[in-house]
N, C-alpha and C positions, 0 to 999 in steps of 0.2 A: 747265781748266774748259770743256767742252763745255752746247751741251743739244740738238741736233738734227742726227743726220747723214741730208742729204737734199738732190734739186735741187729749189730753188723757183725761180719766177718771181719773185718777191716776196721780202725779207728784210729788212723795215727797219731789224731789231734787230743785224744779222748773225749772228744764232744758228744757222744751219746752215752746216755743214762735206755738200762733196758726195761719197758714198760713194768714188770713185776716189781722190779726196785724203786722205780718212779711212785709207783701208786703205793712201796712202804715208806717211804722220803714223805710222801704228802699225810698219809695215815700219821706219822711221827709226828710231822709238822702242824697238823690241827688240833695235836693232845695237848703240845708241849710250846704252841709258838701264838702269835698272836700274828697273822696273817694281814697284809693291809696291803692294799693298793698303795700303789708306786709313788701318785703324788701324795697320797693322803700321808704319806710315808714322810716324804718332803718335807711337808706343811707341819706335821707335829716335829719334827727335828728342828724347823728354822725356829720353832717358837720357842722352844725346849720343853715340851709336852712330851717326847717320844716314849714311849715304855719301853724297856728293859728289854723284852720277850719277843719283839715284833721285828719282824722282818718282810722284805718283798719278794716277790719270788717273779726274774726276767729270765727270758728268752731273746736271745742274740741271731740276727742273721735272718730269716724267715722260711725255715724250712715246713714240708707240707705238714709232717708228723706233730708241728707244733699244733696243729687243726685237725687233724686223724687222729692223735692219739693223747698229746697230752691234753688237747681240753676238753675232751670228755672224762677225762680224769679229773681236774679242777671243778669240774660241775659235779662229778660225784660228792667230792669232799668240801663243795662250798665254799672254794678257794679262787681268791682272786691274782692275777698275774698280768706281766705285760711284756707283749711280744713287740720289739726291736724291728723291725725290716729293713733294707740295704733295698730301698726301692725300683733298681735298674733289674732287677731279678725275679719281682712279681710274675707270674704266672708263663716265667721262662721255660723254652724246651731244652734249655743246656742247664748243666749243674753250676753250683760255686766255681770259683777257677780252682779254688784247693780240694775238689772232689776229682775235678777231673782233670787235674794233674796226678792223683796218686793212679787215677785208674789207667789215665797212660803209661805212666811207668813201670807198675805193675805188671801191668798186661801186653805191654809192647812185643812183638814181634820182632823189634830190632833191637840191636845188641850199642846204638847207640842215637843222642839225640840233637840234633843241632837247633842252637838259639839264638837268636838276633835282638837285642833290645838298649835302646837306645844310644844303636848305632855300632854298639859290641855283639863281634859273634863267639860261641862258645859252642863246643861241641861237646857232650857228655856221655862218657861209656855206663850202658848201663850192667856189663857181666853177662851172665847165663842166665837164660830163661830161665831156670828153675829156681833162682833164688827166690822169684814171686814169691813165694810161699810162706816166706820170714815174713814175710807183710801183715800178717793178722794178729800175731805177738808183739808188733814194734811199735813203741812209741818215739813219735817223734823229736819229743822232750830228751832223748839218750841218745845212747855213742851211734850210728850208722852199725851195724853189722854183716852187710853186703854194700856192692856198688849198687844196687839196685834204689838202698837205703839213702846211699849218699848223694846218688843223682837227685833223687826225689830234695834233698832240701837244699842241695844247689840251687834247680831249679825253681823252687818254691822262694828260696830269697832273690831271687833275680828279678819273678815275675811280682812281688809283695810289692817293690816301689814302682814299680812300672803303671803309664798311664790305663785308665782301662781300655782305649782304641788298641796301644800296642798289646797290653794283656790279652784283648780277647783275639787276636790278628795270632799274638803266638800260639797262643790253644788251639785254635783250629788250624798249626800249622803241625805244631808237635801232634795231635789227632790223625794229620795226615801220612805224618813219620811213622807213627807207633800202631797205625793200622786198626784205631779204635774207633769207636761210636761216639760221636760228640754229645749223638740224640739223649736227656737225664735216663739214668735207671732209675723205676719206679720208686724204691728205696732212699734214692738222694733226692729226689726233684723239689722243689723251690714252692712255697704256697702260691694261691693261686688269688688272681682279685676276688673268686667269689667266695673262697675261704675266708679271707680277711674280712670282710664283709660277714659272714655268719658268725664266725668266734666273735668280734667287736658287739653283735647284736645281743650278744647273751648276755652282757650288763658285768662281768665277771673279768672279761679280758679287754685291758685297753691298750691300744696299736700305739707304739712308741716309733719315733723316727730313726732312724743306723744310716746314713747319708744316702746317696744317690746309688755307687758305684764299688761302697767297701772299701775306699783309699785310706792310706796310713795316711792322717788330716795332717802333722807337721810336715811331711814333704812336700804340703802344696802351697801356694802364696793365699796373699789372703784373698783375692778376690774367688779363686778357685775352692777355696774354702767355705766362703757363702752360698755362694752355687750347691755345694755338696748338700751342705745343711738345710739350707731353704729351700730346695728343688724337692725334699726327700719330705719335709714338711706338707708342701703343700700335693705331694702325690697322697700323703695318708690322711690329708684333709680332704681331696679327692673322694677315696676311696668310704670312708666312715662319716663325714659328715661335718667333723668340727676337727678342730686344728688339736693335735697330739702334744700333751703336754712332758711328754720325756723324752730322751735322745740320749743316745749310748755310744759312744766314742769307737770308734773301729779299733780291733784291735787294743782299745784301750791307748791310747795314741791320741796325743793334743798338746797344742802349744796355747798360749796367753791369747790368743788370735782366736781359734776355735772356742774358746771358754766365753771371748767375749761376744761372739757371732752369734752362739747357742743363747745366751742370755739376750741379747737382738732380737732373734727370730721368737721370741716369747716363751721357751720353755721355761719349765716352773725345776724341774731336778733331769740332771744329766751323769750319764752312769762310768764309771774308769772299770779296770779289770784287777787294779789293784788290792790284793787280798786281805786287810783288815777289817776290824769292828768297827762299827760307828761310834765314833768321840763329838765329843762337844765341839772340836774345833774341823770336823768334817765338813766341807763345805757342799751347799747344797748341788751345786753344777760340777762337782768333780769326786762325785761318791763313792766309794770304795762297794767292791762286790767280789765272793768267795765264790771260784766256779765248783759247781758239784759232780763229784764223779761218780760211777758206777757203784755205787757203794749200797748198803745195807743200811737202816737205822742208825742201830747202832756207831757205824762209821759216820754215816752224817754227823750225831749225836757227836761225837771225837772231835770231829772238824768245828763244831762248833764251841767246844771246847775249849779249843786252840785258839780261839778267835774271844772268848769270852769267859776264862778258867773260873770265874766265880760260878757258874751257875752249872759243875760238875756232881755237888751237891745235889742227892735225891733223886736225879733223875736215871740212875742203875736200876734200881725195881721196877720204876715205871717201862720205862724200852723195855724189861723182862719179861714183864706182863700184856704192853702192847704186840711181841712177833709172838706172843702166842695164840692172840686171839685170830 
């Protein structure tokens, strides 16, 4: 599970992998893996055909970089992959809401932020302006080590369940607070319909569904939940031509509800964020996937490991011999 290959300054989520390491992850990955499209992935699993070695390789969320940078790397190495979209975000001039909430916080001008949502108001100190600077070392996953820190995943759990009318009403209100740009920086901005459109054309990348709007899918009822699903469906059958045979849980996020919606709307395999191997008893609409991070071969190599300890065997020499070349 990727979702952004790119260098940032900034990464609280760890969701970017930097192109150099991207393209030794996929060099590794076409020595030592057996590469397969997502459904084809599916279809040998439900039957019990799958080999051992093979994996798929998704992108979450639809960032531009997944069309600038990784897939001209996937065509280099004749690797197939499929990108996710959160459909309400196609060819938007605002970032994610989690991009540009760090960058207001970040970068705010004021020393605190007030929030309003769902009917509660909260006011949040964010410290001194120079803490910014902790922000390129921090992961979000760890302790806050400024207020600057702590505001950010206050507000970041506040706005997670929140509807997207109220989400997007707060962002451009805290924008207004924190004296920032709502407009994306070229670095985060969001694919574009005519990108989606040319990577799907290459035969390599197929366009998966991610809901309408990126909601956490148990917090909504079920009719609200179809909507998410089936709205997002048919913008990427829209977009490409025929109807998207995968769909990837926001967040990794789903009740009995969404699993049986997803199976409705006709996908054939639906993605979790849940970090295991695939077993025999892995079920095809609620698939487990290992996100990858900044890492090296060899590190990938490890993670896979972790995930698969038989097949630690032999493969020291070979990574040895592959970052040499």
């Amino acid at each position: 599970m990727y979702h952004r290959v790119a260098d940032l300054d900034s990464d609280p989520w760890g969701l970017a992998v930097p192109p150099l390491l991207f393209e030794e992850q996929l060099a590794f990955l076409k020595h030592r893996r057996l590469v397969l499209p997502l459904a084809e992935f599916g279809q040998l699993h439900e039957c019990g055909r799958l080999p051992a070695k093979a994996i798929a390789i998704t992108f979450d969320d639809g960032y531009a970089c997944n069309a600038t940078t990784a897939a001209p790397l996937l065509e280099k190495y004749d690797l197939p992959a499929t990108v996710f979209l959160a459909t309400a975000f196609i060819s938007s001039d605002e970032e994610f809401w989690w991009d540009a909430l760090e960058r207001i916080v970040m970068c705010a001008e004021t020393d605190r932020l007030g929030l309003v949502i769902n009917g509660t108001a909260a006011s949040i100190a964010l410290g001194r302006r120079d803490e910014r600077s902790s922000a390129s070392q921090w992961a979000a996953t760890m302790k806050p080590e400024s207020a600057r820190q702590s505001a950010y995943l206050k507000l970041w759990s506040r706005l997670r369940v929140a509807g997207d009318r109220e989400r997007r009403q707060a962002i451009e209100d805290l924008h207004r607070q924190a004296g920032t740009c709502a407009t994306s920086r070229e670095s985060h901005r969001t694919i574009t319909a005519a990108e989606v459109r040319r990577i799907a054309s290459s035969g390599l990348i197929e366009i998966g569904a991610h809901t309408v709007t990126h909601p956490v899918l148990n917090q909504l009822n079920r009719e609200e939940q179809r909507l998410e699903i089936t709205q997002s469906r048919d913008r990427c059958r829209e977009l490409v031509g025929h109807s998207p045979k995968a769909f990837a849980y926001p967040f990794g996020e789903y009740d009995d509800d969404s699993v049986a919606i997803v199976k409705e709307a006709g996908f054939e395999i639906a993605c979790t964020t849940q970090s295991f191997g695939i077993g025999a008893s892995s079920r095809v609409l609620q698939m487990p996937r290992s996100a990858v991070g900044a890492w090296n071969a060899s590190e990938l190599a490890a993670a896979m490991y972790r995930l698969n300890p038989e097949e630690r065997a032999g493969d020291a020499d070979r990574l040895t011999s592959l970052r040499a070349q």
